[in-house]
C-alpha positions in Angstrom: -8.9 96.9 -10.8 -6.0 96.8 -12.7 -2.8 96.7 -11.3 0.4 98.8 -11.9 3.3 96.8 -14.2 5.9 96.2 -11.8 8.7 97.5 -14.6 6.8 101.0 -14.7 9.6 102.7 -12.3 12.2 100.9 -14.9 10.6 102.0 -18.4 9.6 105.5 -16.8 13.6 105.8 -15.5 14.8 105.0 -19.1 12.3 107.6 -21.0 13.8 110.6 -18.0 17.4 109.4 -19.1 16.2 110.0 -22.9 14.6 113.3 -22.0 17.8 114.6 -20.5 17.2 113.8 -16.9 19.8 112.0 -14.8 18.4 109.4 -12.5 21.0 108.4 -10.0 18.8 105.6 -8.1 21.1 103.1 -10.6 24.7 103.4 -9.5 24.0 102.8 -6.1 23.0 99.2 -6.9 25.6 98.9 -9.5 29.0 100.4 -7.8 28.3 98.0 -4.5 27.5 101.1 -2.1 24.1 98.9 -0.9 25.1 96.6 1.9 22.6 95.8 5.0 24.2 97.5 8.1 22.5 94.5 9.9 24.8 92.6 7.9 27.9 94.5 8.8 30.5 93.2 11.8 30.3 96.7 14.0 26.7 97.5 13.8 24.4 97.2 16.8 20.9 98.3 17.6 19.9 98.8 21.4 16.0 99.2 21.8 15.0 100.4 25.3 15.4 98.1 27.2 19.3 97.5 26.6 18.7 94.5 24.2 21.4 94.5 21.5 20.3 93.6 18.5 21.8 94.3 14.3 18.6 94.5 12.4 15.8 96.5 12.7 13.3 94.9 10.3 13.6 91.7 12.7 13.2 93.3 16.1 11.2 90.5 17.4 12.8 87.7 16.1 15.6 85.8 18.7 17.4 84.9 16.1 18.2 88.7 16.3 19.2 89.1 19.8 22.8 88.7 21.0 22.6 89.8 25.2 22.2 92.9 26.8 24.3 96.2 28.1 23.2 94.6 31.7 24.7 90.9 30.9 26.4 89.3 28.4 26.8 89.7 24.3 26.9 86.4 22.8 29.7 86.4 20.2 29.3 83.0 18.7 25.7 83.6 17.6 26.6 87.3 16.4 29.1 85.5 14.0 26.8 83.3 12.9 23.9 86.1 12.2 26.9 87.7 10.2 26.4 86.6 6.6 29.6 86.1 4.0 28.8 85.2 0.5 28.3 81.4 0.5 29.5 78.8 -1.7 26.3 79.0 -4.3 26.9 82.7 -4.9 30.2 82.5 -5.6 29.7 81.2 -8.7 27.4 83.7 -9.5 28.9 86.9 -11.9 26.8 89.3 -9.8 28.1 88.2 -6.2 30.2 91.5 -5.7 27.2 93.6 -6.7 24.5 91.3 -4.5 26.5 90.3 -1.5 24.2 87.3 -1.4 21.3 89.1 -1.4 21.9 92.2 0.7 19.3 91.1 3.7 20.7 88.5 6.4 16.5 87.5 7.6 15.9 87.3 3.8 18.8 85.5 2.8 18.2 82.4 5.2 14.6 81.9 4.6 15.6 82.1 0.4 15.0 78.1 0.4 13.4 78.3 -3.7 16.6 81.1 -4.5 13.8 83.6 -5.3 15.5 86.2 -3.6 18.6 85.7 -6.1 16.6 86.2 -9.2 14.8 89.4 -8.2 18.2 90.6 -7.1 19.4 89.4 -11.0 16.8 91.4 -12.5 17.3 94.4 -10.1 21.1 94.5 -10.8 20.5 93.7 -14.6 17.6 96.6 -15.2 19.8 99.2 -12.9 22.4 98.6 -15.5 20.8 99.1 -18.3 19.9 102.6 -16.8 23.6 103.1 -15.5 24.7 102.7 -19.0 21.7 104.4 -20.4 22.7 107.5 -17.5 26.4 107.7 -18.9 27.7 107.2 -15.4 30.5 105.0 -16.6 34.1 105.8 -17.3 34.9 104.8 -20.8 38.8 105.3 -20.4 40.6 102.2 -21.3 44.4 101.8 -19.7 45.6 99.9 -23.0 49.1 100.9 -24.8 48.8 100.5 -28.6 51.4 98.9 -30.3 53.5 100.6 -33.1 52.8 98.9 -36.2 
């Protein structure tokens, strides 16, 4: 059985933008609109029986519960659940873009920083089609000198 190359979706996106088609799946990844809501400060998930919880891939993990609408929310483990962009990704020129990896779960079990180069070659291939789209704006805010 031969398997599918996993840059088919990229090389079939770049022969649509040469047909004429526009494939918008690029400038969400490249303007910054992608950010986990799990990730985000005034997001909470309540399952049925009142638990309060962010994210909803990691429903069963405890890491992911923070109390109850009977008792208490614990604060201190919300804000440390709550990612920032840590010291290694700030060196990084694609921290704005990646948000240090977009998933919270993800992130903190990244021990080999495999996470951070799929994310590389994500936001460097969605590039390349955001360019190859024409959904840039080429106007420059420069004043030209008299010579």
């Amino acid at each position: 059985m031969t398997l599918p190359d996993p840059d088919a979706s990229f090389e079939l996106s770049k022969f649509a933008i040469k047909k004429g088609y526009n494939v918008p799946a690029a400038r969400g990844i490249i303007t910054n609109l992608f950010n986990c809501y799990a990730n985000r400060k005034n997001h909470y998930t309540f399952n049925v029986k009142g638990v309060i919880q962010t994210c909803t891939i990691a429903l069963y993990s405890n890491s992911n519960i923070f109390g109850s609408v009977h008792g208490k929310f614990n604060h201190e483990k919300f804000d440390r659940w709550y990612l920032t962009i840590d010291s290694e990704c700030q060196k990084c020129p694609n921290a704005l873009i990646c948000k240090s990896g977009f998933c919270p779960p993800k992130h903190r079990s990244n021990k080999q920083r495999t996470l951070c180069n799929q994310v590389k070659k994500k936001i460097d291939k969605n590039l390349e089609l955001f360019i190859l789209n024409k959904e840039y704006c080429d106007y420059l805010d420069v004043k030209r000198e008299e010579v």
